[in-house]
C-alpha positions as CSV (number, residue, x, y, z in Angstrom):
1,X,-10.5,4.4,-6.0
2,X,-8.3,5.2,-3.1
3,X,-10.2,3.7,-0.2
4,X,-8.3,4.0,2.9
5,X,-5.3,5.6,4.5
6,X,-3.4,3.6,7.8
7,X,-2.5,6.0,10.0
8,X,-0.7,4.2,12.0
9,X,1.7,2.5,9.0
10,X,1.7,6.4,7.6
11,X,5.1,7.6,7.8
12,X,3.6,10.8,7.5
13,X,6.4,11.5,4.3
14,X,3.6,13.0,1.9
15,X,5.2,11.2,-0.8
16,X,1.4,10.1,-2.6
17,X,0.2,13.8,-2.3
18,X,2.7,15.2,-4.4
19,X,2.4,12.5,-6.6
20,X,-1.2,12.0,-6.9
21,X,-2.0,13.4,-10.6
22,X,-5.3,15.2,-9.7
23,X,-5.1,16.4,-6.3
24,X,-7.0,13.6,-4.2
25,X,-5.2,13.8,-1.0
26,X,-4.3,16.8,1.1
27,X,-1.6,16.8,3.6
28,X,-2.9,16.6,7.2
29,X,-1.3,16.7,11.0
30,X,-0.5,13.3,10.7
31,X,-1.4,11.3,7.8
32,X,-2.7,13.0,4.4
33,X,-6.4,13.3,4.1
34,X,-8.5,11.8,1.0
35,X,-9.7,15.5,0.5
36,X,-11.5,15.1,-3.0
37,X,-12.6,11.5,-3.3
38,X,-14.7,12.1,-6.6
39,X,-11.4,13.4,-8.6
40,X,-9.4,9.9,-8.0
41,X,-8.9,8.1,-11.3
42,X,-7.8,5.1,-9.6
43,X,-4.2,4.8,-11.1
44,X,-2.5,4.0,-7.9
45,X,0.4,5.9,-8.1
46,X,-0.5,7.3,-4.3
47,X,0.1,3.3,-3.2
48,X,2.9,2.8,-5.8
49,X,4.7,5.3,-3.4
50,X,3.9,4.8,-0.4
51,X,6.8,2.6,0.7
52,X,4.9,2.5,4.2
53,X,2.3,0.1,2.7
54,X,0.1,2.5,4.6
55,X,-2.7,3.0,1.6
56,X,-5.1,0.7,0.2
57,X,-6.7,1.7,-3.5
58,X,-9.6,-0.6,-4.3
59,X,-10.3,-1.8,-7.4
60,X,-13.6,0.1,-8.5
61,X,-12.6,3.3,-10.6
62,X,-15.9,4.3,-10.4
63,X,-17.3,4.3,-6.4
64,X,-15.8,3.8,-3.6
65,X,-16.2,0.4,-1.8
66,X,-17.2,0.3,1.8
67,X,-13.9,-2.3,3.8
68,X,-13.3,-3.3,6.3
69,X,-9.7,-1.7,7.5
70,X,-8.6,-4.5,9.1
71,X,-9.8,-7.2,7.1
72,X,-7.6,-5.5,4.4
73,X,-4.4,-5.2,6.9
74,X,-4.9,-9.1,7.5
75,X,-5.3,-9.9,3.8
76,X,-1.8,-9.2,2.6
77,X,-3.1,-6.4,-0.4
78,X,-1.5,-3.7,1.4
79,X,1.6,-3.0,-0.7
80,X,0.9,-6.0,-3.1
81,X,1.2,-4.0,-6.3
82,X,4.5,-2.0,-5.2
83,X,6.2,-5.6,-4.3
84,X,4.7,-7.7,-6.8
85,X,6.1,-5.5,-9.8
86,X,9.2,-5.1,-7.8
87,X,8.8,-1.4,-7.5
88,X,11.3,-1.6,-5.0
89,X,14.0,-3.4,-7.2
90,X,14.5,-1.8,-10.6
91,X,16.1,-4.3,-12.0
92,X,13.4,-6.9,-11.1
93,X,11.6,-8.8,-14.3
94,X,8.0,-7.2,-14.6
95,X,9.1,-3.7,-12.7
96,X,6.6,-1.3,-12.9
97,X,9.2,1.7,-13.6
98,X,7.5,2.3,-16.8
99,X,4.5,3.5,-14.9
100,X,6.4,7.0,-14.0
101,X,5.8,7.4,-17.9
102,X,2.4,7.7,-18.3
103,X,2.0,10.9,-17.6
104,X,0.4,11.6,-21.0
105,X,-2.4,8.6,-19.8
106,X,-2.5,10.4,-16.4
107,X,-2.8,14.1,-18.0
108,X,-6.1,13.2,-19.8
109,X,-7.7,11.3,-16.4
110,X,-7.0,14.3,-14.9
111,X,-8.9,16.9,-17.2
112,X,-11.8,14.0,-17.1
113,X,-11.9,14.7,-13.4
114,X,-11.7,18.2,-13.6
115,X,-14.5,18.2,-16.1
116,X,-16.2,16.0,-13.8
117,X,-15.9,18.2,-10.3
118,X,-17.0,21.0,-12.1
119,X,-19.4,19.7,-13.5
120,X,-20.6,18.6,-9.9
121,X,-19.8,21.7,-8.3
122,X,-22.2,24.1,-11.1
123,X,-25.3,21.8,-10.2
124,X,-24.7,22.4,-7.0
125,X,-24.0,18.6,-5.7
């Protein structure tokens, strides 16, 4: 789940807002705003674009964990799974470019969060 946003490595481009398949993150004055935590599905398509290295997704789909922002900074996972997969470089072996096409995939974690925030929002939570 999409844990944290730098600020201050935000470039401020709003790349991982339009991207983001179900409408987590808002634009904001500065840096976008993780404006509906409980509909991320966790596909990391918000850090996969963010060629600031300014957002960090842990790897719990289900809660949000509590980090520590600078312990992550220090730990080299900002950006790992963008220059890892050579995201950057198309023609690298193991490029992720393939992940643009799961829009199918991403269409279905959508309607489950959709479900899900409604769900929420009728009981009143």
């Amino acid at each position: 789940m999409i844990t944290h946003i730098f600020e201050d490595l935000c470039d401020n481009c709003n790349d991982c807002v339009a991207i983001c398949p179900s409408h987590v993150l808002d634009a904001g004055e500065g840096a976008p705003v993780i404006a509906r935590l409980d509909q991320c599905q966790t596909c990391y398509m918000c850090e996969l674009y963010c060629v600031s290295d300014a957002i960090y997704v842990g790897p719990d789909a289900h809660a949000a964990e509590i980090i520590d922002p600078e312990a992550i900074r220090l730990s080299g996972h900002l950006g790992r799974i963008r220059h890892d997969h050579g995201w950057d470089r198309p023609d690298a072996p193991g490029h992720l470019d393939h992940y643009r096409l799961l829009g199918p995939l991403l269409q279905e974690g959508i309607e489950t969060a959709e479900s899900r925030y409604q769900t929420l929002k009728t009981d009143g939570l």
